[in-house]
DRENVEXZA-183039 format. One record per residue: residue number from 1; x, y, z of N, C-alpha, C, O in turn. Coordinates in pm, 1 decimal, m for minus. Example, Ala and Ser with C-alpha at 12.3 -4.5 7.8 and 13.67 -1.06 7.14 Angstrom:
# residues 2
i | nX | nY | nZ | caX | caY | caZ | cX | cY | cZ | oX | oY | oZ
1 | 1319.0 | m569.0 | 780.0 | 1230.0 | m450.0 | 780.0 | 1320.0 | m330.0 | 780.0 | 1423.6 | m331.9 | 846.5;
2 | 1285.0 | m225.0 | 708.0 | 1367.0 | m106.0 | 714.0 | 1290.0 | 3.0 | 787.0 | 1340.9 | 113.8 | 803.9;
# end
This chain:
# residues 81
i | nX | nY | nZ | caX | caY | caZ | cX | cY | cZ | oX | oY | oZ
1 | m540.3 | m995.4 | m493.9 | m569.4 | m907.1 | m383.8 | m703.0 | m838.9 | m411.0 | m737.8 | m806.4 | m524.6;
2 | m782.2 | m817.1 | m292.6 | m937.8 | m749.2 | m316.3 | m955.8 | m641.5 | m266.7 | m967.2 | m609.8 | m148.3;
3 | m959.4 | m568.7 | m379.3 | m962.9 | m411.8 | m346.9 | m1134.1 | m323.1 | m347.1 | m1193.4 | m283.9 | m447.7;
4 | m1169.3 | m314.1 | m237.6 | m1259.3 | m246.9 | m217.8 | m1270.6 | m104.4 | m187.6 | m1169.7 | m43.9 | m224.0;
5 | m1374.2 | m18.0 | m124.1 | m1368.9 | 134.3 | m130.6 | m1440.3 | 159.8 | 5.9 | m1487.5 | 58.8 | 58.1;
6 | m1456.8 | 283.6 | 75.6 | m1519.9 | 279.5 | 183.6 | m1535.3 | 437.0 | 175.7 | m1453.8 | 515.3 | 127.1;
7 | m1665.9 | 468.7 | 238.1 | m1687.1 | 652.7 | 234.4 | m1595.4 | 622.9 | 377.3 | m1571.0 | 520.9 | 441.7;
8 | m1553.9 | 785.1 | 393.1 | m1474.7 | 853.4 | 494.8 | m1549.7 | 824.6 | 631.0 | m1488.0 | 793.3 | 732.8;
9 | m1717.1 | 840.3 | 624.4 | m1796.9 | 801.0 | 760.6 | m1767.8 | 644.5 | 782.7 | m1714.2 | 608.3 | 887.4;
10 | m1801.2 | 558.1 | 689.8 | m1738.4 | 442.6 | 719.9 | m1619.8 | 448.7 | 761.1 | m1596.8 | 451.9 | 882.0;
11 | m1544.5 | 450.9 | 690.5 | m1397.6 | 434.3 | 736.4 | m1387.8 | 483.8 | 923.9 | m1381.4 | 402.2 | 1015.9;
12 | m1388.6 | 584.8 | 934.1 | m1442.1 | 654.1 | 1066.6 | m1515.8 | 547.0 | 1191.2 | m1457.9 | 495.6 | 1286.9;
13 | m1634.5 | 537.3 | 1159.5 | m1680.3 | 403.4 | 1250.6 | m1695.0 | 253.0 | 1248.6 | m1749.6 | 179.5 | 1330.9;
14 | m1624.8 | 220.3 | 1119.2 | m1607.8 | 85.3 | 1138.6 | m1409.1 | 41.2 | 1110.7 | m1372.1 | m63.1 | 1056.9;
15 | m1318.6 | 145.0 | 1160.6 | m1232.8 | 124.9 | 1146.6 | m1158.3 | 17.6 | 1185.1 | m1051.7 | m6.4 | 1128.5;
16 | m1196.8 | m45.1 | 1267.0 | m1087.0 | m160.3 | 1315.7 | m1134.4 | m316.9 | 1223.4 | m1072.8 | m416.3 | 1185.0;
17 | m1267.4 | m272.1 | 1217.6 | m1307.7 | m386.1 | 1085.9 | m1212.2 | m372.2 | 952.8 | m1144.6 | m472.3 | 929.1;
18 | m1199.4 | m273.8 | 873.2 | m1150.8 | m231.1 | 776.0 | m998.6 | m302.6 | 791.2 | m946.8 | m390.3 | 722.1;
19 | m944.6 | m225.6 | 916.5 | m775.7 | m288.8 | 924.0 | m751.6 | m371.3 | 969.4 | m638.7 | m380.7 | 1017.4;
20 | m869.9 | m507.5 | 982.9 | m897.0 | m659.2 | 1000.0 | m887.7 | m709.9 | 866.9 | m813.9 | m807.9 | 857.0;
21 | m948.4 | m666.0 | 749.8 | m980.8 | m659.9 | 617.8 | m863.4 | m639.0 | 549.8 | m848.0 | m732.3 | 471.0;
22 | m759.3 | m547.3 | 542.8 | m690.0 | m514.5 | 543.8 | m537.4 | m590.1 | 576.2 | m444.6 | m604.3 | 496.6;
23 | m543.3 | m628.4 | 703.5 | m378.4 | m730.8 | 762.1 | m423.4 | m866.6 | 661.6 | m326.4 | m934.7 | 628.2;
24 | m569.0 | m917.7 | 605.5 | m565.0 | m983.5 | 584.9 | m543.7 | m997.5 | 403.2 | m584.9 | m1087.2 | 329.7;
25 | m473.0 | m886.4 | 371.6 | m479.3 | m899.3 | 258.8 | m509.3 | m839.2 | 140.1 | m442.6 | m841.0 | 36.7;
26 | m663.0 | m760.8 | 171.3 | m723.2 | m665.3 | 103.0 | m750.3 | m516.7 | 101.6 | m815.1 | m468.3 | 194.4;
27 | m695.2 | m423.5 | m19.0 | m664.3 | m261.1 | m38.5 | m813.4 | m194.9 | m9.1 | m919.4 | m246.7 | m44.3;
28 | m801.0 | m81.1 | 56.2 | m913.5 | m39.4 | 76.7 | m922.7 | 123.3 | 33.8 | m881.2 | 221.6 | 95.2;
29 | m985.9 | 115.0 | m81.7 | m1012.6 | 257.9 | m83.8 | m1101.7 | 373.3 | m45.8 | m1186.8 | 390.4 | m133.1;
30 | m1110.1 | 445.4 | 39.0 | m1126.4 | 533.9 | 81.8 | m1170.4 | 652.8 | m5.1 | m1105.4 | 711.2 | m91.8;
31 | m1299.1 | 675.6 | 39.1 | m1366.8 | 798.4 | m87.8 | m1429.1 | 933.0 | 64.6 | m1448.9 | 931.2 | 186.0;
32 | m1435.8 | 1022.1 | m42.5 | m1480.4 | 1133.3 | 22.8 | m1602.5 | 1202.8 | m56.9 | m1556.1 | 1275.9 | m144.3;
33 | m1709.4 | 1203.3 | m55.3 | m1809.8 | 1248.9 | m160.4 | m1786.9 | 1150.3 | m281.5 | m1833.7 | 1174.7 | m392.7;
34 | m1731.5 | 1066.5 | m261.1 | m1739.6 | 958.7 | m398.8 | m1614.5 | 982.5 | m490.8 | m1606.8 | 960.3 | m611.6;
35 | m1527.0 | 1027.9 | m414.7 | m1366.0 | 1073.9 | m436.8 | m1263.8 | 1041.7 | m421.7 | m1194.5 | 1117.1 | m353.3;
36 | m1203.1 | 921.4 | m473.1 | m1081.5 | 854.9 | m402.9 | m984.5 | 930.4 | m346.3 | m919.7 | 1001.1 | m423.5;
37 | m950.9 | 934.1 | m198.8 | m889.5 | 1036.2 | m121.2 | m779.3 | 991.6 | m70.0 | m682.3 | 1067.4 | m73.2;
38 | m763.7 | 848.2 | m5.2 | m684.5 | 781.2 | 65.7 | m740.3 | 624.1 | 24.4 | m852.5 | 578.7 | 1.7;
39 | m548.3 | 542.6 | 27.5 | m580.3 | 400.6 | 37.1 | m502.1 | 332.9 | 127.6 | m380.7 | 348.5 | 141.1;
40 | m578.1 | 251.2 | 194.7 | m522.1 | 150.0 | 324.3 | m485.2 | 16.5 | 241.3 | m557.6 | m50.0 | 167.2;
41 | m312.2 | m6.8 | 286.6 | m321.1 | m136.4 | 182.3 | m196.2 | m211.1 | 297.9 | m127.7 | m149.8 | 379.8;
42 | m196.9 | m316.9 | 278.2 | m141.5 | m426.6 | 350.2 | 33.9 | m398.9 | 360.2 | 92.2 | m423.9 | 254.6;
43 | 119.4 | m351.7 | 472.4 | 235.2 | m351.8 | 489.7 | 321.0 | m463.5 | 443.9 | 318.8 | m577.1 | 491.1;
44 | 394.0 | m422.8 | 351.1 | 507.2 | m527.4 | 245.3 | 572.0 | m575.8 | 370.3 | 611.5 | m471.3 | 422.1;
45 | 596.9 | m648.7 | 428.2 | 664.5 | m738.0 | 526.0 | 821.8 | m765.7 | 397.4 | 824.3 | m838.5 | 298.1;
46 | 922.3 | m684.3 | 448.4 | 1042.8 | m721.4 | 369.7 | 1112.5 | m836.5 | 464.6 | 1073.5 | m876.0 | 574.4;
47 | 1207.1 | m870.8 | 402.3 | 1292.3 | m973.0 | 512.9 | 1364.0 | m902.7 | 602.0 | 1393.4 | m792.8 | 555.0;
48 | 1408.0 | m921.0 | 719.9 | 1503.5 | m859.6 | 819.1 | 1659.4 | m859.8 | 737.0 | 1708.8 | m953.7 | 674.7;
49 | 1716.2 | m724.4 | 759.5 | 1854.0 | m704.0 | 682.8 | 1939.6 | m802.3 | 753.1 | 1917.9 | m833.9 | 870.0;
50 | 2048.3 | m856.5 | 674.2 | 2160.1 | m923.6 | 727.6 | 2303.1 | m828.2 | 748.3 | 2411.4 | m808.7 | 692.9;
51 | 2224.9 | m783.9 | 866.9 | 2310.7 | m685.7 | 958.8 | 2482.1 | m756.1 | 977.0 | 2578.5 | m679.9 | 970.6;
52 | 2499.7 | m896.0 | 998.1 | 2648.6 | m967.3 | 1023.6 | 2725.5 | m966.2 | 889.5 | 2846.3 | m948.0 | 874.6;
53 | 2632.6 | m989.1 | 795.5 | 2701.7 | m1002.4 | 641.4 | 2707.8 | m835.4 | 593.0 | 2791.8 | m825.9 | 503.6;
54 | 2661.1 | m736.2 | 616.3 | 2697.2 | m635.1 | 631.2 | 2811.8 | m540.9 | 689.1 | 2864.4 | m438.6 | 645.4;
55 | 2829.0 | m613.3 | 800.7 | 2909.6 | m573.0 | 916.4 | 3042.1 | m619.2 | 839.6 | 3127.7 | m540.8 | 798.6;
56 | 3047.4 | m799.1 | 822.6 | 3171.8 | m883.0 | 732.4 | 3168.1 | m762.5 | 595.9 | 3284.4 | m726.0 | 578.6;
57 | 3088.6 | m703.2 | 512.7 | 3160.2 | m663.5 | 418.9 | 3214.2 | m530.2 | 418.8 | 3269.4 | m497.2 | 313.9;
58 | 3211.1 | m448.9 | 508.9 | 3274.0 | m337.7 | 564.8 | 3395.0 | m387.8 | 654.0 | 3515.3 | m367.0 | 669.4;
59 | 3356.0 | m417.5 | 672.8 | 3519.5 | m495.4 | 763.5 | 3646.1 | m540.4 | 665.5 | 3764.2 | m547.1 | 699.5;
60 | 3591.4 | m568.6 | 538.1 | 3639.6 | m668.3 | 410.0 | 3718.0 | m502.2 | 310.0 | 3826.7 | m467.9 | 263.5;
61 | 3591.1 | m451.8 | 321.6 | 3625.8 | m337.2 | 251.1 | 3744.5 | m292.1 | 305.2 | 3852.5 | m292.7 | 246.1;
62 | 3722.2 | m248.2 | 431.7 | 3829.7 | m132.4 | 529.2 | 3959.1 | m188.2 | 494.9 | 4050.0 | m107.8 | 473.9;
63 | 3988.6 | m343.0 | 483.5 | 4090.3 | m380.2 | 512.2 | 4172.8 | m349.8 | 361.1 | 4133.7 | m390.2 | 251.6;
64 | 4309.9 | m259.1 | 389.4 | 4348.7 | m188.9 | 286.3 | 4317.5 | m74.7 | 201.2 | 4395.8 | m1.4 | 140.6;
65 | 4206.5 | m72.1 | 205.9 | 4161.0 | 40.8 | 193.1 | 4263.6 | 217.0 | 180.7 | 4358.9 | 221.2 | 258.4;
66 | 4249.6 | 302.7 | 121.1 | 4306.6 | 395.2 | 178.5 | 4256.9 | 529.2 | 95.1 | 4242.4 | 504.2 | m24.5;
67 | 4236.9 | 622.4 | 120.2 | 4222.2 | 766.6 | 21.6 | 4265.3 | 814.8 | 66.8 | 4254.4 | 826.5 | 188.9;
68 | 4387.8 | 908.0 | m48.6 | 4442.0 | 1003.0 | m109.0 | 4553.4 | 994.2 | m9.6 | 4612.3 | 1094.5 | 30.8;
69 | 4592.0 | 825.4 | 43.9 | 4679.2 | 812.6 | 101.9 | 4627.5 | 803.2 | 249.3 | 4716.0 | 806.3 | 334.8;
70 | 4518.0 | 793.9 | 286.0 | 4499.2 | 767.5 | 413.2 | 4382.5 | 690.3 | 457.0 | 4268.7 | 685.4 | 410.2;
71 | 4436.8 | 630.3 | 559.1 | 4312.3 | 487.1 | 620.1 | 4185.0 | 554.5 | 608.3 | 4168.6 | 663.2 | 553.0;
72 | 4106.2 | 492.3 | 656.8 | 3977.4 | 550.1 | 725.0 | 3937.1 | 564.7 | 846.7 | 3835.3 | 621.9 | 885.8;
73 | 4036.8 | 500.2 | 920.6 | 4070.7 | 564.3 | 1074.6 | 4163.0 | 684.3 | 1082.0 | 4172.4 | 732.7 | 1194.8;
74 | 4241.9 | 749.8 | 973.9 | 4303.4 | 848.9 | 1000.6 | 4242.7 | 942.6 | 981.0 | 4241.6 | 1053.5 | 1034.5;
75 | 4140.0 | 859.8 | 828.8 | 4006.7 | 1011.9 | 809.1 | 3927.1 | 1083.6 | 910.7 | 3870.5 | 1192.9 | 907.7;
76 | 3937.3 | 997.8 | 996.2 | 3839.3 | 1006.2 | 1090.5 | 3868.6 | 1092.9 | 1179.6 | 3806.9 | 1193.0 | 1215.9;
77 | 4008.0 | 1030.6 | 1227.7 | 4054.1 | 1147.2 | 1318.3 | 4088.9 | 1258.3 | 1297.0 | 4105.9 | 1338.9 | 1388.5;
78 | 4113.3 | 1296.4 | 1129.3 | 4118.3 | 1455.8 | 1091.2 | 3997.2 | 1533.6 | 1136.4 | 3981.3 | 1636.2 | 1202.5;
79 | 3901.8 | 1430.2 | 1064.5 | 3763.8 | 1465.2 | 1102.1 | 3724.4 | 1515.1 | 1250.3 | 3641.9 | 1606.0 | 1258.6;
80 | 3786.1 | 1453.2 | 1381.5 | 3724.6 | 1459.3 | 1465.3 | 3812.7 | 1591.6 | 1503.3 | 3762.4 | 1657.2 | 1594.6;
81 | 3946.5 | 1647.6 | 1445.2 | 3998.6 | 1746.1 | 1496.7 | 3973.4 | 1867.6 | 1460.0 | 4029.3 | 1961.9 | 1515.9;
# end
């Protein structure tokens, strides 16, 4: 990864260059009087959660389940009273 620096006036008027520079890969540091102040760096793209296999292991869990003698639908409804 290529990490470069940019004064604050740069950064300022050539911004959409920078976060062209930037999606593509490369950290940009950002100085203020020759001061590292701020850094622009490329968004970690994680994988999308597996929301269904989530859903299956709460479902997996619940089943039997119980505290201090009671479901988690009964918790609930104490709760809601």
């Amino acid at each position: 990864m290529l990490v470069s620096s940019a004064s604050a006036y740069e950064a300022k008027t050539h911004l959409s260059e920078l976060l062209r520079r930037v999606k593509a890969g490369e950290s940009i540091t950002i100085t203020k009087y020759g001061v590292p102040v701020a850094k622009l760096v490329p968004i970690d793209e994680s994988p999308e959660p597996d929301v269904a296999g989530s859903i299956a292991t709460l479902l997996e869990f619940r089943q039997g389940n119980k505290l201090q003698g009671l479901s988690i639908r009964e918790m609930i409804q104490k709760g809601r009273a």
